[in-house]
C-alpha positions in Angstrom: 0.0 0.0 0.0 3.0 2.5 0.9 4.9 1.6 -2.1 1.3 2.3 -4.0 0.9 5.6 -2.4 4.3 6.8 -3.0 4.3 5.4 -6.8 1.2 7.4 -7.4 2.5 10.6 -5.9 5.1 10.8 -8.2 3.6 9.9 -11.3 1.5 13.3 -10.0 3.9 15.2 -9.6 5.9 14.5 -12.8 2.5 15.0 -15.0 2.2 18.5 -12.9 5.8 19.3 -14.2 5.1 17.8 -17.3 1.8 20.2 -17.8 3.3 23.3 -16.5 6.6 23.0 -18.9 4.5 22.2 -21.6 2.0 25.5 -20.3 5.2 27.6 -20.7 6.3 26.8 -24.4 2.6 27.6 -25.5 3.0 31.0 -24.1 6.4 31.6 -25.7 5.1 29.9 -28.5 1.8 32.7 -28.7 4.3 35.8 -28.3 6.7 34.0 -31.1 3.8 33.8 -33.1 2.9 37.6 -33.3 4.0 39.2 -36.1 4.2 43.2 -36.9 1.2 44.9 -38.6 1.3 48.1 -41.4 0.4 50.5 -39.8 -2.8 51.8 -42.0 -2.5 55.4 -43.3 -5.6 57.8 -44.2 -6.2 58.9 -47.4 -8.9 61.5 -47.0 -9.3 64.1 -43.2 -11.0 62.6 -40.7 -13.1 65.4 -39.8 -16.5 64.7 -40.9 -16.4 61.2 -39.8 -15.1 62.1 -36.5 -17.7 64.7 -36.3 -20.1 61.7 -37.2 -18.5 59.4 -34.5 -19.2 62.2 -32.0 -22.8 62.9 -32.8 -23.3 59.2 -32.5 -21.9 58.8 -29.3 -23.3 59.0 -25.7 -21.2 62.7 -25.0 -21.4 65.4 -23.9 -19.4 68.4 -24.2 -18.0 70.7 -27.0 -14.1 69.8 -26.9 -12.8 66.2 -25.6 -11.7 67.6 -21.8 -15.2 68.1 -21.0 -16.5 65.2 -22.3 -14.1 63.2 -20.9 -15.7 65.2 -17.2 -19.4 64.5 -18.2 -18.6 61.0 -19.1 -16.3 60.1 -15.5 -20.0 61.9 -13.7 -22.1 59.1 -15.0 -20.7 55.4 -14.8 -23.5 54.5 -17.5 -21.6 57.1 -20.1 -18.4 56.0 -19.3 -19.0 51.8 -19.2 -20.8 52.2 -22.8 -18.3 54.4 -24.1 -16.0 51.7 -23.0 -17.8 49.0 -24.6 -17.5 51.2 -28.1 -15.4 49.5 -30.5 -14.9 51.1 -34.5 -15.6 48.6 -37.4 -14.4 48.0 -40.5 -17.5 49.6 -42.0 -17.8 52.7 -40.5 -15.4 54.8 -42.6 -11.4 54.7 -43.0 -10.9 56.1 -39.7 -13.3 53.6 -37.8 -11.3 51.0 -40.4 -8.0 52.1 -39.4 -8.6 52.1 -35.7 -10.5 48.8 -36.1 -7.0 47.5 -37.9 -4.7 48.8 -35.0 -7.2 47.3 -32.5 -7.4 44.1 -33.8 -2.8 43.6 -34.6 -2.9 44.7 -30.9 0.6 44.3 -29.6 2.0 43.2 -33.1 2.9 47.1 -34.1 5.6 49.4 -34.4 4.6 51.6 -31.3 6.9 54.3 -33.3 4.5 54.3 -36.7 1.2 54.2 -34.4 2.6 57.4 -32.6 3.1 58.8 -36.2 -0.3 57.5 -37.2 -1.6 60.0 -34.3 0.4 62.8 -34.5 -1.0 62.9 -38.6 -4.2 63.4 -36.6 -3.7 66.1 -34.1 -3.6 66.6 -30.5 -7.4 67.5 -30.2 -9.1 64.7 -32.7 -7.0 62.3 -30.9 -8.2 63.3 -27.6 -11.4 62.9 -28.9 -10.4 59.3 -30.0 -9.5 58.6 -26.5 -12.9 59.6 -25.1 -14.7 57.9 -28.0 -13.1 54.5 -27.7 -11.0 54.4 -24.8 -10.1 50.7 -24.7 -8.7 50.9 -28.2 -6.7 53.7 -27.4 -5.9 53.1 -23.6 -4.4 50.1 -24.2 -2.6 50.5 -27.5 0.8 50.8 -27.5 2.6 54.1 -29.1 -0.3 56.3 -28.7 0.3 59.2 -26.8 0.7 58.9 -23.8 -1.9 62.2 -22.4 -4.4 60.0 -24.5 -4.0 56.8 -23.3 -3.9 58.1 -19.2 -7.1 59.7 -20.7 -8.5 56.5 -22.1 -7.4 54.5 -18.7 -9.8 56.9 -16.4 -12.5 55.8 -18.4 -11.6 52.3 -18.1 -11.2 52.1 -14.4 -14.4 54.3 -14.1 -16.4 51.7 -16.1 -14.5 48.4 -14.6 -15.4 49.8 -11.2 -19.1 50.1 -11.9 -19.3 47.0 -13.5 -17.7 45.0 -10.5 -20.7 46.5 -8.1 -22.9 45.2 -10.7 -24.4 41.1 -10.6 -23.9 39.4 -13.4 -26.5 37.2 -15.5 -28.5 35.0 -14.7 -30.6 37.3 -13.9 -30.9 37.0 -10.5 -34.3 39.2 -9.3 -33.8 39.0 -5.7 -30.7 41.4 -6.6 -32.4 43.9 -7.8 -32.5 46.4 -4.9 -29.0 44.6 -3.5 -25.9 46.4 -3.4 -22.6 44.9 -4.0 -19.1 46.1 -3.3 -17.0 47.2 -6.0 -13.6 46.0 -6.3 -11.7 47.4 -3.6 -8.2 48.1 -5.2 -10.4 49.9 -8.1 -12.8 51.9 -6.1 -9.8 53.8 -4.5 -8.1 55.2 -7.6 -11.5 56.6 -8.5 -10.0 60.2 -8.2 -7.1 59.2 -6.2 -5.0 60.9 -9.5 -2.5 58.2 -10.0 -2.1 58.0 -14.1 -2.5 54.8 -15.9 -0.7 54.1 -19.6 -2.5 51.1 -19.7 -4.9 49.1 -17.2 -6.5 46.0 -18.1 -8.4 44.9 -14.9 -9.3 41.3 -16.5 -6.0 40.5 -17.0 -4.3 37.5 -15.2 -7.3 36.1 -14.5 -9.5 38.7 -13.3 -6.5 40.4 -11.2 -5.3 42.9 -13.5 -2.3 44.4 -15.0 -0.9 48.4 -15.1 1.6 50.6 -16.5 1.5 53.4 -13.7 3.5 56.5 -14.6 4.7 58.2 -11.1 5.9 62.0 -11.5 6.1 64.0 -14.1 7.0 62.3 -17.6 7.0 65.4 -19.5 10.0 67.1 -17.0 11.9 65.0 -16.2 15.5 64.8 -17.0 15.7 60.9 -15.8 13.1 58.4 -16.2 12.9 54.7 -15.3 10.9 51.6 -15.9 10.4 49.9 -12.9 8.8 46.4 -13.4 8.2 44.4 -10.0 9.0 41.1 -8.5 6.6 38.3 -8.5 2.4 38.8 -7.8 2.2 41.8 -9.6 -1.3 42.2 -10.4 -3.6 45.1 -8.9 -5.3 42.7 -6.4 -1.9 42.3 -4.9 -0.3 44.8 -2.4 2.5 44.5 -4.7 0.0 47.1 -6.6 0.5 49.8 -4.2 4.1 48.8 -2.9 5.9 49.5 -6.3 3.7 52.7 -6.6 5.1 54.1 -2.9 8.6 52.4 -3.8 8.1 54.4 -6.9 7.4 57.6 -5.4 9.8 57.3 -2.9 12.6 58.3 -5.3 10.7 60.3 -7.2 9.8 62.6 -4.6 13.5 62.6 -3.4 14.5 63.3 -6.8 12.9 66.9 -6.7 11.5 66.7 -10.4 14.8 65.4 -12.0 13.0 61.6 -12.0 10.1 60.2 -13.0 9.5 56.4 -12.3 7.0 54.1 -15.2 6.2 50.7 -13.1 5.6 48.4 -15.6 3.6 45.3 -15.2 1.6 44.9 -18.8 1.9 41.0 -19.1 0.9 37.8 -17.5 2.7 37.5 -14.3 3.6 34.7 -12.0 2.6 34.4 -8.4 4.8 32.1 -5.8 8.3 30.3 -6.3 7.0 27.8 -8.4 5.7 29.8 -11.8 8.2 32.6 -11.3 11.1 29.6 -11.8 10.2 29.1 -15.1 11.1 31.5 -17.7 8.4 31.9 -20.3 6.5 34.0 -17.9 9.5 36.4 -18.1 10.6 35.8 -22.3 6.8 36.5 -22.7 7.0 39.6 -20.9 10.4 40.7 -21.8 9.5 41.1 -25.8 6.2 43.8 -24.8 9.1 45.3 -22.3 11.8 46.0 -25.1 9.0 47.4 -27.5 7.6 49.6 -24.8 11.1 51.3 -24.7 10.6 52.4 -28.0 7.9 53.6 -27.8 9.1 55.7 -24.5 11.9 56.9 -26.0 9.8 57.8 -29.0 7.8 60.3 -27.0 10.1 61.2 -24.7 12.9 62.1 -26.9 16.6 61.5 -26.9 17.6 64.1 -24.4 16.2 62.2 -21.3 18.4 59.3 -19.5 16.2 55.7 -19.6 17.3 53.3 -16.4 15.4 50.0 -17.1 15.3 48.5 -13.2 13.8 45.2 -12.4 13.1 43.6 -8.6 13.7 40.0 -7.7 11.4 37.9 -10.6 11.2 42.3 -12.5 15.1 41.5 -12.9 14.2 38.3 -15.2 12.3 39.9 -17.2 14.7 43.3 -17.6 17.5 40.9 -18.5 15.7 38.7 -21.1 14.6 41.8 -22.6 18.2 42.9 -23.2 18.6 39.9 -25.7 16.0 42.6 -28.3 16.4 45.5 -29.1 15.9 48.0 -26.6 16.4 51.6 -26.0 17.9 52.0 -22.5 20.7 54.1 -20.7 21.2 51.9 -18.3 20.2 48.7 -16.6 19.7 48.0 -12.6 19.0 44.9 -11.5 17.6 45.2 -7.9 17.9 41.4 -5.9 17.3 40.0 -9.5 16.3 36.7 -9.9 19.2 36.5 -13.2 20.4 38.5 -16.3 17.8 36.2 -18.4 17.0 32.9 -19.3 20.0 31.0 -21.4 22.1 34.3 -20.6 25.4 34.0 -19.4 27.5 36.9 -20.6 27.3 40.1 -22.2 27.7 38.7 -26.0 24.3 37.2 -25.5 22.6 40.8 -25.3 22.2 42.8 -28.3 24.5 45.8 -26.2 27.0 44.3 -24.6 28.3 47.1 -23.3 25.5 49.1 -21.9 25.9 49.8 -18.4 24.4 47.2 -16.0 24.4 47.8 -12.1 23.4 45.2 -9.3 22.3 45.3 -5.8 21.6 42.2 -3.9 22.1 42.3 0.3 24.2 39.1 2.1 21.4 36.6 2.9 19.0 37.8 0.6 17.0 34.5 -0.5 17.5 35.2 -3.8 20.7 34.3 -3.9 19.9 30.2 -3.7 18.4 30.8 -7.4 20.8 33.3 -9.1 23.0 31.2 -11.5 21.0 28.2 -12.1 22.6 26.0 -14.3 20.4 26.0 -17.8 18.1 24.2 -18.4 15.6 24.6 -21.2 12.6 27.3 -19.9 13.6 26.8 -16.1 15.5 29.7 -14.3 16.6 32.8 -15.1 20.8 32.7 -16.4 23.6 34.1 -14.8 23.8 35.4 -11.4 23.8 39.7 -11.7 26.3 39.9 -8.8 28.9 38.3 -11.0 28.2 39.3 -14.1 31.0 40.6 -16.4 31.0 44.4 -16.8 28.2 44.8 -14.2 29.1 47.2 -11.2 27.9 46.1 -7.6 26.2 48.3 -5.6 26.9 48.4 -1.7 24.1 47.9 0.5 24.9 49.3 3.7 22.7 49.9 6.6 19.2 51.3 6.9 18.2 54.6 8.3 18.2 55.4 12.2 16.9 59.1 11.7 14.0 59.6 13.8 11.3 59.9 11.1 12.8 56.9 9.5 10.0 54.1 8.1 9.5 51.2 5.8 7.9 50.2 3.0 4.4 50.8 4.4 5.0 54.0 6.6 5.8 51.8 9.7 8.5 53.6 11.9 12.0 51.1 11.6 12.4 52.8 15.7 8.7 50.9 16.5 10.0 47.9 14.8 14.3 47.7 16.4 15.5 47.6 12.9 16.7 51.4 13.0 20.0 51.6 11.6 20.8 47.9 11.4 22.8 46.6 8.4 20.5 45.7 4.9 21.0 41.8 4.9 19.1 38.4 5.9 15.9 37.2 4.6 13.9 40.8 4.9 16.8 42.6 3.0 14.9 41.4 -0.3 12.5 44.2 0.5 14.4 46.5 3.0 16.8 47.3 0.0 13.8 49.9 -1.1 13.5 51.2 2.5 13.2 55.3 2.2 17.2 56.4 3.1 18.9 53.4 3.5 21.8 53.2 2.3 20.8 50.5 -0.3 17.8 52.6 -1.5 20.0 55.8 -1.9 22.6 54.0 -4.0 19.1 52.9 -6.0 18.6 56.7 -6.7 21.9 57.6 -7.5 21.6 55.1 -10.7 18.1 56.3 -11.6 19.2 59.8 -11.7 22.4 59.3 -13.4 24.8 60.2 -10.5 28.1 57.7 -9.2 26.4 55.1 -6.5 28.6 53.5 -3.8 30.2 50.5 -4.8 30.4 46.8 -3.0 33.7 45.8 -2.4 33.9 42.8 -4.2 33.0 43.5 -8.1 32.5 41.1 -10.9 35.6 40.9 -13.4 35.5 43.8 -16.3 34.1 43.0 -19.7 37.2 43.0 -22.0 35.4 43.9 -25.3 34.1 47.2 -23.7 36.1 50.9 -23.3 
């Protein structure tokens, strides 16, 4: 019976491997699989269809900002402006937007931004109003739009979670049911959203968050977090205060994008296997571009990645990808089947890691390879990579976690930034750790480790 028992549990458990591998090359097979689209290009103005589009649509408002108001006042407006999408046969501008909707992520974000700009500022506004889950979600429109599109989104995705789905259920009728919490309280809570899918990963959701000012700022970087990173998580609102802990040190000289458009895994288990990250990493390189597109050439780009976020940074480095610079933060690896710099398309692009003594991570950096299972090299010894030191954290008297606690409350004041809770206390506001963090972000020299991988002898 014993020898039964045990026979049977391992047949499970291989057949749960075998299912979960074979899971992860369909996904990498699906973002393989996606090819680029032509953009489409108009032929004849837009205005009297748009005018049309406008005069059909539940509105109000002579220019797009105050339509936008009218329709965030009533959830009704805003859930079926949401539900809007162009077709084909509505005229070439319904056509063309029906054409970028439908390639979806399989566009040059760089010709969609040019596809808008041939526009103008205003019609697109009004684009963003009129069908703001083609436009909130589509990669290389502009930015203003697409945070404009979002509100509408979250408005609708709000109301719609209060609401009781079919059957119909008459009893319900006069009931009331809670919204989604984590959506009801960025109803006017002004955070700014290039793209928010609350269906994603399974009904938890997925975000690109922008944190401080994009259009001012001298640095900005794409922070994309560890494991969990959906917005049911409190990973939703740690990376934002993480986020905004720099950026408000920064005094205007940063802003922060945290970037979490993609599946994501949740536990040790999924985030050990790699197609979660190769997935993500290809959407990652191609968001750059389209960053960098609308930010322009005189801004400084850190692409920084926590724990399983430092996975996916480093596989994105095997595409093309615009980026200054590249911090790994207690990363998980430099990317599946990557073990040195002539594996990335810029070898010598300057990479900087920071991972504490006793951080857990360290027992999966380096994994041997092994097809779609871990993440490559180890960031710590990476050639060419610069360690950063990690210190101690703060013992002023105002000093405070991740989550406003007081590190005097809890006897960890001034203590060095290493064991099991360094993975996190590395972003601790004014630790030494998390002011070596904003040194990279904003382009100034960090304080290095002591010990420092070897140099990368192909590189000035």
């Amino acid at each position: 019976m014993r020898l039964r028992w045990w026979r049977a549990t391992v047949v499970t458990a291989v057949a749960v491997l075998a299912l979960v591998y074979l899971a992860g090359l369909a996904r990498l097979g699906e973002a393989e699989a996606e090819q680029a689209h032509a953009v489409p290009v108009l032929a004849a103005d837009p205005g009297t269809e748009l005018a049309a589009m406008r005069t059909a649509a539940p509105v109000a408002g002579d220019d797009p900002a105050a339509a936008l108001a009218a329709a965030l006042a009533d959830p009704a407006t805003a859930a079926a402006l949401v539900a809007a999408v162009p077709t084909a046969d509505s005229g070439e501008l319904g056509a063309a937007l029906a054409a970028l909707h439908e390639a979806g992520g399989g566009l040059d974000p760089v010709a969609v931004h040019d596809f808008f700009t041939g526009l103008g500022e205003e019609r697109t506004a009004w684009l963003a109003v009129l069908y703001p889950s083609v436009v909130g979600e589509m990669p290389g429109a502009p930015f203003a739009a697409r945070e404009a599109a979002n509100r509408l989104v979250l408005e609708a995705a709000t109301a719609a979670s209060a609401a009781y789905d079919s059957p119909e259920r008459p009893w319900t009728d006069d009931a009331a049911r809670p919204p989604r919490e984590e959506l009801q309280r960025l109803i006017g809570s002004g955070r700014e959203f290039l793209y928010l899918d609350p269906y994603d990963n399974a009904g938890e959701g997925s975000w690109i968050e922008v944190v401080g000012d994009l259009e001012a700022a001298a640095n900005v970087a794409v922070l994309v977090p560890g494991g969990s990173a959906v917005l049911s998580s409190e990973n939703f609102d740690l990376y934002h205060q993480r986020a905004e802990s720099f950026v408000d040190a920064a005094d205007g000289e940063l802003a922060v994008v945290v970037w979490a458009a993609a599946s994501w895994p949740s536990g040790w288990v999924e985030e050990s296997w790699a197609s979660w990250s190769q997935v993500a990493a290809q959407t990652l390189a191609s968001f750059t571009f389209d960053l960098r597109n609308q930010l322009g050439d005189g801004v400084a780009l850190t692409l920084a990645g926590h724990s399983y976020g430092g996975a996916v940074i480093g596989y994105a480095e095997t595409f093309d990808l615009e980026a200054d610079r590249v911090l790994h933060i207690a990363s998980a690896g430099m990317g599946n089947d990557v073990y040195g710099p002539g594996d990335y398309t810029e070898p010598c692009r300057a990479r900087y890691s920071i991972t504490a003594p006793g951080d857990p991570i360290s027992y999966v950096q380096g994994m041997p390879y092994v097809p779609l299972l871990g993440h490559g090299a180890d960031p710590d010894d990476f050639p060419g990579v610069r360690n950063l030191a990690t210190g101690s954290l703060s013992d002023a008297p105002d000093a405070v976690d991740d989550y406003g606690v007081s590190l005097h409350d809890l006897g960890i004041a001034g203590k060095p930034v290493e064991g099991v809770h360094s993975h996190s206390e590395i972003f601790y506001p004014e630790s030494d750790a998390w002011d070596n963090i904003l040194k990279v972000l904003v382009g100034q020299e960090p304080d290095l480790a002591a010990g420092q991988p070897e140099a990368n002898p192909d590189c000035p």
